[in-house]
C-alpha positions in Angstrom: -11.6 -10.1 28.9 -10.9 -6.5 27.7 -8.0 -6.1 24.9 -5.8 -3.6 24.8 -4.3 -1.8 21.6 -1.3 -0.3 22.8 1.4 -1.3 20.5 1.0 -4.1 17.1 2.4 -6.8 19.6 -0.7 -6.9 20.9 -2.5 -8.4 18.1 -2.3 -11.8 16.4 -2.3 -12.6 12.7 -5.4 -13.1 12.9 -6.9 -10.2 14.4 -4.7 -8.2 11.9 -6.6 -10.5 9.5 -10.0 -9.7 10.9 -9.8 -5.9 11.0 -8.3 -6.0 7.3 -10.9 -7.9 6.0 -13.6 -5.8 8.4 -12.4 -2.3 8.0 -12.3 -3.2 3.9 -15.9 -4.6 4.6 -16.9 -1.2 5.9 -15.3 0.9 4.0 -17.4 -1.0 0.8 -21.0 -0.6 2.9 -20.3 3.2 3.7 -19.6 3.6 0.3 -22.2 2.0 -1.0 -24.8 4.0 1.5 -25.0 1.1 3.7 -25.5 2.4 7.5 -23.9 0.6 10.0 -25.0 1.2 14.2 -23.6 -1.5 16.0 -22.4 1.1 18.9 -25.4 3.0 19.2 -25.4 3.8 22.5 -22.0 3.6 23.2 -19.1 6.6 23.5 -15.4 6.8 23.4 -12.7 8.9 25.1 -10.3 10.8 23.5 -8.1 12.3 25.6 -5.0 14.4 23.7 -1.8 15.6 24.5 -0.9 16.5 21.4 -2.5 18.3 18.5 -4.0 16.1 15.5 -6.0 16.6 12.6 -6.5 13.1 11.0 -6.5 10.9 13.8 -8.9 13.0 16.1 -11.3 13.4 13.4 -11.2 9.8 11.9 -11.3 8.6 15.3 -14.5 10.9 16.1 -16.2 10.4 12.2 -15.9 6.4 13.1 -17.5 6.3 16.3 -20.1 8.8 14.9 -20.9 6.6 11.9 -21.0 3.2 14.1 -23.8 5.1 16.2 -21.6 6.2 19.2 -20.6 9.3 20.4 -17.2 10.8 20.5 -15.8 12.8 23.9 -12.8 14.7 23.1 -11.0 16.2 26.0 -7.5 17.6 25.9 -4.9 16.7 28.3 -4.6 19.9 29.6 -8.6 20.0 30.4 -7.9 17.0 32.7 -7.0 16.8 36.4 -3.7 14.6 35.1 -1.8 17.9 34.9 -2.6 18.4 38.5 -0.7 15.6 39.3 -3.9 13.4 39.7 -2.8 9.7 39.4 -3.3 7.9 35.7 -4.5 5.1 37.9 -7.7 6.7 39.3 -8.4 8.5 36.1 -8.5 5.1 34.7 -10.4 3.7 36.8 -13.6 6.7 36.8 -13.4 6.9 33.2 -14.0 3.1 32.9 -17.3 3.9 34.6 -18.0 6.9 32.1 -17.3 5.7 28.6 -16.7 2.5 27.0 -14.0 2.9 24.7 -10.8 5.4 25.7 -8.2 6.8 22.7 -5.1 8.1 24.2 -2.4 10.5 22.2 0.1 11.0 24.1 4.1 11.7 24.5 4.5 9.0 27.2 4.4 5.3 26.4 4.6 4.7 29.8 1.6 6.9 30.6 -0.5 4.9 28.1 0.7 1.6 29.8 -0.6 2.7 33.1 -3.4 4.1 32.4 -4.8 0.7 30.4 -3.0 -1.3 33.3 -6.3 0.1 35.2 -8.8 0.8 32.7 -11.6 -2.2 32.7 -12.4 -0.5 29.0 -10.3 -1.0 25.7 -7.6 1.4 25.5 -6.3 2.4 22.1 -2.8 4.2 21.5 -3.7 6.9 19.0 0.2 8.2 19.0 3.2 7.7 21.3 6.6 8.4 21.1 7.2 4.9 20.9 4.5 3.8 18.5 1.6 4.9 16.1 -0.5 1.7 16.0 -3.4 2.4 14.2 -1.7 4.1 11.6 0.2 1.1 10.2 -2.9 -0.8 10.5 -4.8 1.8 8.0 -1.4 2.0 5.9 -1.4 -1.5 5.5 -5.5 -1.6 4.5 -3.8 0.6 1.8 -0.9 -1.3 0.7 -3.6 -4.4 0.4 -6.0 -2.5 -1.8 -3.4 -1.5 -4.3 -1.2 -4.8 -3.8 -4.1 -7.8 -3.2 -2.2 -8.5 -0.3 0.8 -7.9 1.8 2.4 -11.2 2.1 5.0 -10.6 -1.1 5.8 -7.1 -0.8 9.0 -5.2 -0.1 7.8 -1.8 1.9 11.1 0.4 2.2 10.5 3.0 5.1 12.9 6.4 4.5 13.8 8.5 6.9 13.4 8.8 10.5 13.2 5.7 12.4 10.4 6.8 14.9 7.7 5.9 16.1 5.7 5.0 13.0 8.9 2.8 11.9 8.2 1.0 15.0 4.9 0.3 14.4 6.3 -1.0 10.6 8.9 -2.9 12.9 6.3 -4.9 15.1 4.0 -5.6 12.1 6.6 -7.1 10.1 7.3 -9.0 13.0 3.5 -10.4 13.3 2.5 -10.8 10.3 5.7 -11.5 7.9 6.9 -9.4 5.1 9.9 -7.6 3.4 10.7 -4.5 5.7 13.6 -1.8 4.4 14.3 1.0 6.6 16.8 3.7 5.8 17.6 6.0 8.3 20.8 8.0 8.9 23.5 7.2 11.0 22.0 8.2 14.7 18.6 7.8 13.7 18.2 4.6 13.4 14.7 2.7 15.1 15.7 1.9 18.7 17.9 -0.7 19.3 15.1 -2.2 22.2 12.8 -1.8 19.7 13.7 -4.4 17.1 16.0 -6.6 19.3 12.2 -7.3 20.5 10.6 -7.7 17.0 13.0 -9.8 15.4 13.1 -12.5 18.4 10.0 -13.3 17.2 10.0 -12.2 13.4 8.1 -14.0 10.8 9.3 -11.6 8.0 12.4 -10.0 7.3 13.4 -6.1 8.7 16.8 -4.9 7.4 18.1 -1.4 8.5 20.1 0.1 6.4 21.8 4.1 5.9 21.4 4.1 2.3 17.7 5.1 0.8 18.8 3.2 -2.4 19.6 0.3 -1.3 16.0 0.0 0.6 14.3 1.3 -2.5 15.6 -1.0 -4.8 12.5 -3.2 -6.1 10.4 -2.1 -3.5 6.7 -2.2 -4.0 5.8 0.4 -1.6 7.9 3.5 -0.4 7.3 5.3 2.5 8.4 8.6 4.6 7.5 10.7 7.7 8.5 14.3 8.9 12.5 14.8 9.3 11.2 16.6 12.9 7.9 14.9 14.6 6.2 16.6 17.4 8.6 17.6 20.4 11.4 18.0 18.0 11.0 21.3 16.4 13.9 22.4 18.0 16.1 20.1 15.5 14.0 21.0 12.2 17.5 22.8 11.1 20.0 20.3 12.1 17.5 17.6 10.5 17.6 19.1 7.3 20.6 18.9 6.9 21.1 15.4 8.6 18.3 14.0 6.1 18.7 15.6 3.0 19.8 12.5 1.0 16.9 10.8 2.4 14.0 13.2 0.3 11.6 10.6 -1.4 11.9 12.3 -4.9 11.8 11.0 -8.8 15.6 9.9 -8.7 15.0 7.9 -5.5 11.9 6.3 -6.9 13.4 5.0 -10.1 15.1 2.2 -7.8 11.7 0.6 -6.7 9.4 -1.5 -9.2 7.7 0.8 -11.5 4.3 0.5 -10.1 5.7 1.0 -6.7 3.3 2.9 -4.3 4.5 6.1 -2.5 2.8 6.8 1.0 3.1 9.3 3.6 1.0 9.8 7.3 1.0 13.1 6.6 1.2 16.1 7.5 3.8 16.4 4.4 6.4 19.1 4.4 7.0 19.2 0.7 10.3 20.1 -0.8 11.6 18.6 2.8 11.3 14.4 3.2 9.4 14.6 0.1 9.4 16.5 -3.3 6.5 18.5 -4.6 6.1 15.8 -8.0 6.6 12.7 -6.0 3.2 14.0 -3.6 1.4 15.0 -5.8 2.2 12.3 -8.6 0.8 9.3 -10.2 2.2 6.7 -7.5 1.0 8.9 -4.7 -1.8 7.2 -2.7 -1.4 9.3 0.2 -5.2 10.8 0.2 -6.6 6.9 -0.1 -4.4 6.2 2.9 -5.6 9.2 4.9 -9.2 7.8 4.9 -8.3 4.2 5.8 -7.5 6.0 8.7 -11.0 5.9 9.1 -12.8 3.1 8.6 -9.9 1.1 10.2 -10.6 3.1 13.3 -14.4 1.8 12.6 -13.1 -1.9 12.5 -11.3 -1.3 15.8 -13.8 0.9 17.7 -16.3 -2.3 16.7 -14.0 -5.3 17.6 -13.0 -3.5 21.0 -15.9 -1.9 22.1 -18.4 -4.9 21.4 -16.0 -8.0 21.5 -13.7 -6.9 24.7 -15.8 -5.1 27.4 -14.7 -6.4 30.6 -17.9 -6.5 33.2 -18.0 -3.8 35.9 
């Protein structure tokens, strides 16, 4: 039976177990010169709607080093926006390839098209929900932390779609979850109603960045304005301008507290200039876990999931 990696309430512990311990595997082989090609043979999909730099690529340097071959088409390349139906696009892909990544604006769209895909379908960016990043971030947090299972990881800012991908982890695997946001921009309400039914850690939402800070062992922040919402870039400065991870914010969390960020980072804006580019910074390790997490996916999907035609 194929499996599906649409939002982190798809997984179990233990398959966030297994592609910790496999991407970390990996990511200690390709370091170390060993050449992996368990997918020779195989290709992936990746159909965008919106632009990307370190998910396309990380996505397409994976499948490249597993042995496979990367497609990339973008949306507007498709016969989707000619009104063709997600379903039947599913459904001749599946015969094509053997792996699809979707980046999309649509949850919905995403959920149709795997409801009739017989391949894997991964969510490589929603609105709702940024899977695979959380899954690389966390990679991260274990490499400087030894684990996960103890730490506090205050989220500041925006409470998107990366947050909800924070959210549902928390709720999966258990740990300390802080989210700031201001007053209106809160995570949806849908959103962790349906992660803390089921929570095995502990997710607090709060509007003051200090209060999550405080003795957190990992910090992290996102764009004030993600894609689609340029038109509010003003009104969010303004809105989130308590909210900058800076030095003064950081002196609340443990002093060897991580800082992260997906990038891109607008500098000066959710983040200062000293925090980036400082000593607690981990932000360039976490962009390539992007990658050999995407390698422990492509390989559990693609060789453990294939439905039969």
């Amino acid at each position: 039976m194929k499996k599906d990696i649409l939002t982190l309430l798809d997984l179990t512990k233990e398959d966030f177990l297994y592609l910790f311990q496999r991407a970390a595997e990996l990511k200690k082989r390709h370091k170390n010169g060993i050449v992996d090609r368990p997918l020779i043979g195989k290709s992936l999909g990746l159909i965008f709607e919106k632009p990307s730099t370190r998910t396309r690529l990380s996505f397409e340097a994976a499948m490249i080093q597993l042995g496979g071959s990367p497609i990339f088409i973008s949306a507007k390349d498709t016969q989707i926006v000619r009104n063709e139906p997600v379903r039947d696009t599913a459904r001749v892909l599946s015969r094509y390839i053997d792996a699809v990544a979707i980046r999309t604006f649509s949850q919905d769209l995403l959920t149709g098209f795997a409801d009739f895909s017989d391949i894997p379908v991964i969510n490589a960016l929603t609105d709702l929900y940024h899977p695979c990043q959380v899954l690389s971030d966390l990679l991260t947090v274990i490499e400087y932390k030894g684990e996960y299972q103890n730490q506090k990881i205050a989220w500041v800012g925006d409470g998107n779609n990366v947050a909800h991908s924070w959210i549902n982890a928390a709720s999966v695997i258990g740990f300390d979850l802080r989210l700031a946001c201001p007053k209106g921009y809160e995570p949806k309400q849908e959103v962790l109603d349906r992660a803390i039914s089921n929570c095995c850690g502990t997710i607090l939402v709060t509007n003051d960045p200090h209060e999550a800070v405080r003795d957190a062992d990992v910090i992290y922040t996102d764009v004030w304005a993600s894609m689609g919402q340029e038109r509010e870039q003003k009104m969010r400065e303004e809105v989130f301008g308590p909210f900058q991870v800076n030095t003064d914010l950081i002196r609340g969390a443990h002093p060897d507290a991580i800082v992260m960020h997906c990038l891109p980072a607008h500098r000066g804006e959710e983040i200062s200039e000293q925090v980036l580019e400082g000593p607690q910074s981990v932000v360039w390790d976490q962009a390539e876990n992007k990658m050999h997490m995407h390698k422990a996916i492509l390989e559990a999907l693609i060789l453990g999931n294939k439905k039969e035609k």
